[in-house]
C-alpha positions as CSV (number, residue, x, y, z in Angstrom):
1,X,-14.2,24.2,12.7
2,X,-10.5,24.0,13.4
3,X,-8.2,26.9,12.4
4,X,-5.9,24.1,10.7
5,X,-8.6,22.6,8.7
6,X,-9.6,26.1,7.1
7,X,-6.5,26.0,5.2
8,X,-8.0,23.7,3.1
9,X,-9.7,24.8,0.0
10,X,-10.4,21.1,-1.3
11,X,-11.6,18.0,0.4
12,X,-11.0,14.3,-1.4
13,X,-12.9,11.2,-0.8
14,X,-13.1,7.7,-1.9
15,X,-17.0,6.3,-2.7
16,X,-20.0,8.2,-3.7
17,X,-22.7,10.0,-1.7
18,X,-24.0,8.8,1.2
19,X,-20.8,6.5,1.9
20,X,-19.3,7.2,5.3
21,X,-16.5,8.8,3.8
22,X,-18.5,11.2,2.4
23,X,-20.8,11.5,6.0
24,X,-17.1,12.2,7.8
25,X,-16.0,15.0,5.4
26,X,-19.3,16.8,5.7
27,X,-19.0,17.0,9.8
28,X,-15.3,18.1,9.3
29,X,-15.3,20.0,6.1
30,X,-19.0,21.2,6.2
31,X,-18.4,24.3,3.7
32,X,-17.3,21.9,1.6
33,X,-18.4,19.6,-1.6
34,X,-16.0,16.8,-1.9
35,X,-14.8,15.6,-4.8
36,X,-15.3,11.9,-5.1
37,X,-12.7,9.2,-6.7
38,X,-12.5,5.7,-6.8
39,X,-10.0,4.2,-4.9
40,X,-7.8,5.7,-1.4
41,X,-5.0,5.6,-3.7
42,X,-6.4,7.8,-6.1
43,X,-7.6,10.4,-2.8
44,X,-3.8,10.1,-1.8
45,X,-2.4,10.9,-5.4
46,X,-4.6,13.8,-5.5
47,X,-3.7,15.1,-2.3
48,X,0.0,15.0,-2.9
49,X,-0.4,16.5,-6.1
50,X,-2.5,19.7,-4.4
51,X,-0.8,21.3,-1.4
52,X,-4.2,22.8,-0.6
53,X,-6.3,19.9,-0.8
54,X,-7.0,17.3,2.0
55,X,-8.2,13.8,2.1
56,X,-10.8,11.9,4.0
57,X,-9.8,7.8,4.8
58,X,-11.1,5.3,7.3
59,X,-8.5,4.1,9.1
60,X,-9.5,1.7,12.1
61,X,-13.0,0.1,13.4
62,X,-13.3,-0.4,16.8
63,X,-14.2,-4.1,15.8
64,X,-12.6,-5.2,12.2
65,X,-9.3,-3.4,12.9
66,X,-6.9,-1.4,11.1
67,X,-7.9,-0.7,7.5
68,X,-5.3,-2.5,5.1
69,X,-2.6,-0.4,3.0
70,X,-3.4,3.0,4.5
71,X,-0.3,3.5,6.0
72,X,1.8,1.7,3.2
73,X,0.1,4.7,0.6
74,X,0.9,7.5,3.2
75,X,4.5,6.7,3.4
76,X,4.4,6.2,-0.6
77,X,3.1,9.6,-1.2
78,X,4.6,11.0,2.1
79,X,1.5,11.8,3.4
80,X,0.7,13.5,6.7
81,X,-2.0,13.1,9.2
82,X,-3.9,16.6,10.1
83,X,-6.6,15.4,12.7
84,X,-9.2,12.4,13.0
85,X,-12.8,11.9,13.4
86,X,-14.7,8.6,15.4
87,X,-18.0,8.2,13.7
88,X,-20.7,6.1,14.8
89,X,-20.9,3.7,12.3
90,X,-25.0,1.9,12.3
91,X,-25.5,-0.6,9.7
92,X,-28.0,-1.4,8.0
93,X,-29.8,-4.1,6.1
94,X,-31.7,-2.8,2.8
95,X,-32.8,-4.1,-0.1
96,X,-35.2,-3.0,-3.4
97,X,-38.1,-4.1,-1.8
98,X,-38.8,-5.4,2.1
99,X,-38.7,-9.0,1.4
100,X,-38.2,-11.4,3.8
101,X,-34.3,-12.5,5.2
102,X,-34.8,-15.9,3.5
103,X,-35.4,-14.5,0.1
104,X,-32.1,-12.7,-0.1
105,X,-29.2,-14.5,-2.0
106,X,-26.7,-12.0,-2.0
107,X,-25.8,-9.5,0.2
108,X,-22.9,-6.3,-1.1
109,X,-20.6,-4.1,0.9
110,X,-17.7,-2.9,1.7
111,X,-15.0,-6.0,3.2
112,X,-14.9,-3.8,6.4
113,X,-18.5,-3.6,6.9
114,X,-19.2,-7.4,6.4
115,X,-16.7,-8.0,8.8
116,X,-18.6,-5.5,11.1
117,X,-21.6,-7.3,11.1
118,X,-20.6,-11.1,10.5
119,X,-22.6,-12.4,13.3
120,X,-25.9,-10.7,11.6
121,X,-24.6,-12.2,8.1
122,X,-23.6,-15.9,9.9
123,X,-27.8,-16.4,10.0
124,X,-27.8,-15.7,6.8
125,X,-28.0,-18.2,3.6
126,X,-26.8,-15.0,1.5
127,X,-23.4,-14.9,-0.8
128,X,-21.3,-12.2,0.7
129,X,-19.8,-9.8,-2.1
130,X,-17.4,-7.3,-1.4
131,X,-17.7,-3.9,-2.8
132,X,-15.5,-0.8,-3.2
133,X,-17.5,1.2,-0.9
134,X,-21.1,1.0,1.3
135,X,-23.3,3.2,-0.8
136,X,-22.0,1.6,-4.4
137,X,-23.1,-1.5,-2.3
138,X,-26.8,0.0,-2.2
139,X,-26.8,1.2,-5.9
140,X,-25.6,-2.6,-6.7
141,X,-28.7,-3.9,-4.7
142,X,-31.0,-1.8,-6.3
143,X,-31.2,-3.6,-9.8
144,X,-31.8,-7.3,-8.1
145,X,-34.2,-7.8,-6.1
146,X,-32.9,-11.2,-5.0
147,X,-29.9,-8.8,-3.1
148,X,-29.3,-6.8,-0.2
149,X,-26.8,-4.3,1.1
150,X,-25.5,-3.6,4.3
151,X,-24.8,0.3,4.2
152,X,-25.9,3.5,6.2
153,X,-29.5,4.6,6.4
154,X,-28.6,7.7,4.7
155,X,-27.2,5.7,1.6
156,X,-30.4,3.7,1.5
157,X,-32.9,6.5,1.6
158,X,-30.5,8.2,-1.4
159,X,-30.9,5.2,-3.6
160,X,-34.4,4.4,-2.9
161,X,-34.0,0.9,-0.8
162,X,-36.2,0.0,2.0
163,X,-34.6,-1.2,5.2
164,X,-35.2,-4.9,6.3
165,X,-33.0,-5.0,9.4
166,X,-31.7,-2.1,11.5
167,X,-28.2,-2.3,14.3
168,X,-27.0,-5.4,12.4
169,X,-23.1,-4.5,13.6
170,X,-21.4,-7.2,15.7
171,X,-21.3,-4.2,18.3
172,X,-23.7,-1.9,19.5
173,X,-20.7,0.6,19.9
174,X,-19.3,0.8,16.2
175,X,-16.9,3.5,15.6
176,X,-15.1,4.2,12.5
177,X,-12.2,7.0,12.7
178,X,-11.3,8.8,9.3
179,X,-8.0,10.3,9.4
180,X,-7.6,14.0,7.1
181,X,-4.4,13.3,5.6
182,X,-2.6,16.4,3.8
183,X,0.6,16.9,2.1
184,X,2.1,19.5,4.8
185,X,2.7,18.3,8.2
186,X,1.3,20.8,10.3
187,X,1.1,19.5,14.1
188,X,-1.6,20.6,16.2
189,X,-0.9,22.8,18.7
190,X,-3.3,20.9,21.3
191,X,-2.7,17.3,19.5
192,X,-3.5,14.4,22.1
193,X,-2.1,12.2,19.4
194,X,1.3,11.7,17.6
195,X,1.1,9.1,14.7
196,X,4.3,7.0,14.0
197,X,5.6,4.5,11.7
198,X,9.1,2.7,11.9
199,X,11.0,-0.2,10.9
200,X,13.4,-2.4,13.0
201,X,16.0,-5.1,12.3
202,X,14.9,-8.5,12.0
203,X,16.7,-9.9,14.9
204,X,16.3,-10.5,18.5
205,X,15.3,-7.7,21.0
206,X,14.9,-4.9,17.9
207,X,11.5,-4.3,18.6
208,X,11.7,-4.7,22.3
209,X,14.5,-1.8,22.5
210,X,12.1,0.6,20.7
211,X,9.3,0.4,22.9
212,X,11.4,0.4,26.1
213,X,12.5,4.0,24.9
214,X,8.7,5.0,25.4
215,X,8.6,3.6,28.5
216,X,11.1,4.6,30.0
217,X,10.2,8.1,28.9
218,X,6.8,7.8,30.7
219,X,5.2,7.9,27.1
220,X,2.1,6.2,27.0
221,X,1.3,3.9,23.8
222,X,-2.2,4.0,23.0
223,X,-1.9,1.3,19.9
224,X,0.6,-0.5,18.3
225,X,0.1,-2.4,14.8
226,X,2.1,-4.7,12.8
227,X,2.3,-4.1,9.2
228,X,3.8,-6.6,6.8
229,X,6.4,-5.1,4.5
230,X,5.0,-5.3,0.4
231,X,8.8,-5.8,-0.5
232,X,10.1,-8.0,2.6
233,X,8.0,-11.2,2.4
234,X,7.5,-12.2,6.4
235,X,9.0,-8.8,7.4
236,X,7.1,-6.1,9.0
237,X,6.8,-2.6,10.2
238,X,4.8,-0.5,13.2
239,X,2.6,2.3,13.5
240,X,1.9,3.6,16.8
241,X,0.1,5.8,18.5
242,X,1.1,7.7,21.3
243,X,-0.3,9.8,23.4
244,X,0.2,13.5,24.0
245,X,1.8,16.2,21.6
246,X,4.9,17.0,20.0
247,X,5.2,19.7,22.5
248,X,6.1,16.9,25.5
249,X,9.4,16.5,26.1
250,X,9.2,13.3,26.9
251,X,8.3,11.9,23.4
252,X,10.3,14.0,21.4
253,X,13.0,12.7,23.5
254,X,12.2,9.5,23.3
255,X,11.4,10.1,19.1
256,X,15.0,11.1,19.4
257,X,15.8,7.9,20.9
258,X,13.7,5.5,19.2
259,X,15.1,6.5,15.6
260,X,18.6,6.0,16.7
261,X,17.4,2.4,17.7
262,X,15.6,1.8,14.7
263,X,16.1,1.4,10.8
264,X,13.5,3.3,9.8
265,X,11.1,6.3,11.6
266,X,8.8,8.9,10.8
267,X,6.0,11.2,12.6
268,X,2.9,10.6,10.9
269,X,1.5,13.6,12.1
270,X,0.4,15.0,15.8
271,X,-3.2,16.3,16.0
272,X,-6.2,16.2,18.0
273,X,-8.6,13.2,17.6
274,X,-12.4,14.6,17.7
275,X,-14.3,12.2,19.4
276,X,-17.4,10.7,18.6
């Protein structure tokens, strides 16, 4: 495990066991029980409140995107990123008992994993209802037998379900990453990643003279995500991820340079991405 994860002495999640929250803290913190809570906000509130604690969120799918409001509750609590983790995310299709797809009138999960696997669900004539996590989904499906959850295999052999359909996601190369956020920012000394947020003026060329800074820095931009502002109706803010460490000149030149150009910045964290 990684010398800058043992500083942690707690681990938070959001879900229950057998949620994919709970699978990624167990490859990275496996000395660890998490504690479990309901919502990311409450795993971010807990976090800033214990220096020695760490979090576990999912924070983009290589199909459904960026997960909504993460980075809007990491500035809140000012929040840093320690390290990420891709998992393999295989959906599943399970229900009470192994009826048949045409017998099933609801189905439960998570928003992110319906969106995962709306092809599969698009042949279905099944309600869709979103859940706070996978695995709840699977204890929701459990009292009906008229419903079905889409979930992990783990969570359904937890919650006694039988699987109807296996590799229901859109794609057969799923990944989830799960950030570990912490209250300390502690960049990694071999980070291939620096996370950033900032904020530009509403006007013409703003965003354009941000960027150009990386560029002309030889900084390469891995992603770049708009984020509407919750007090600025129609107003917006980007994270980025760039590649490399804080220990290349060239981006914390151009850092230097981008927050002179912009309203707003600030280093998320810089740390190394483990890879699925």
């Amino acid at each position: 495990m990684d010398e800058l994860l043992r500083r942690f002495d707690k681990v938070y999640c959001q879900g229950i066991e057998g949620a994919y929250s709970h699978i990624a803290a167990r490859q990275l913190f496996p000395h660890l029980q998490p504690v479990f809570l309901k919502s990311f906000e409450e795993v971010c509130m807990s976090v800033s409140r214990d220096g020695g604690s760490a979090g576990i969120l999912p924070f983009e799918n290589s199909t459904a995107g960026i997960v909504s409001g993460i980075v809007r509750l990491l500035l809140k609590r000012d929040l840093c990123v320690a390290t990420a983790k891709e998992i393999r995310i295989r959906h599943v299709l399970c229900a009470k008992n192994a009826a048949p797809l045409s017998a099933i009138e609801r189905v439960f999960s998570h928003q992110q994993a319906l969106l995962q696997c709306s092809e599969f669900l698009s042949r279905l004539d099944a309600e869709q209802i979103e859940t706070p996590n996978t695995a709840i989904s699977a204890i929701m499906a459990s009292n009906d037998e008229a419903s079905a959850a889409i979930c992990s295999e783990e969570a359904a052999q937890i919650y006694g379900l039988e699987i109807i359909e296996e590799n229901i996601c859109n794609s057969d190369n799923n990944m989830t990453r799960f950030i570990v956020i912490a209250r300390d920012f502690a960049p990694s000394p071999d980070a291939d990643v620096t996370s950033v947020y900032f904020k530009v003026k509403n006007e013409s060329g703003a965003l354009f003279k941000v960027l150009k800074v990386f560029a002309d820095h030889g900084v390469n931009l891995i992603s770049l995500h708009s984020l509407p502002l919750e007090d600025e109706p129609w107003h917006y803010g980007f994270y980025v991820d760039i590649e490399g460490s804080l220990g290349n000149e060239g981006i914390l030149r151009s850092l230097e340079e981008a927050k002179e150009k912009a309203q707003f910045l600030r280093v998320l964290g810089s740390y190394r991405s483990r890879r699925a």
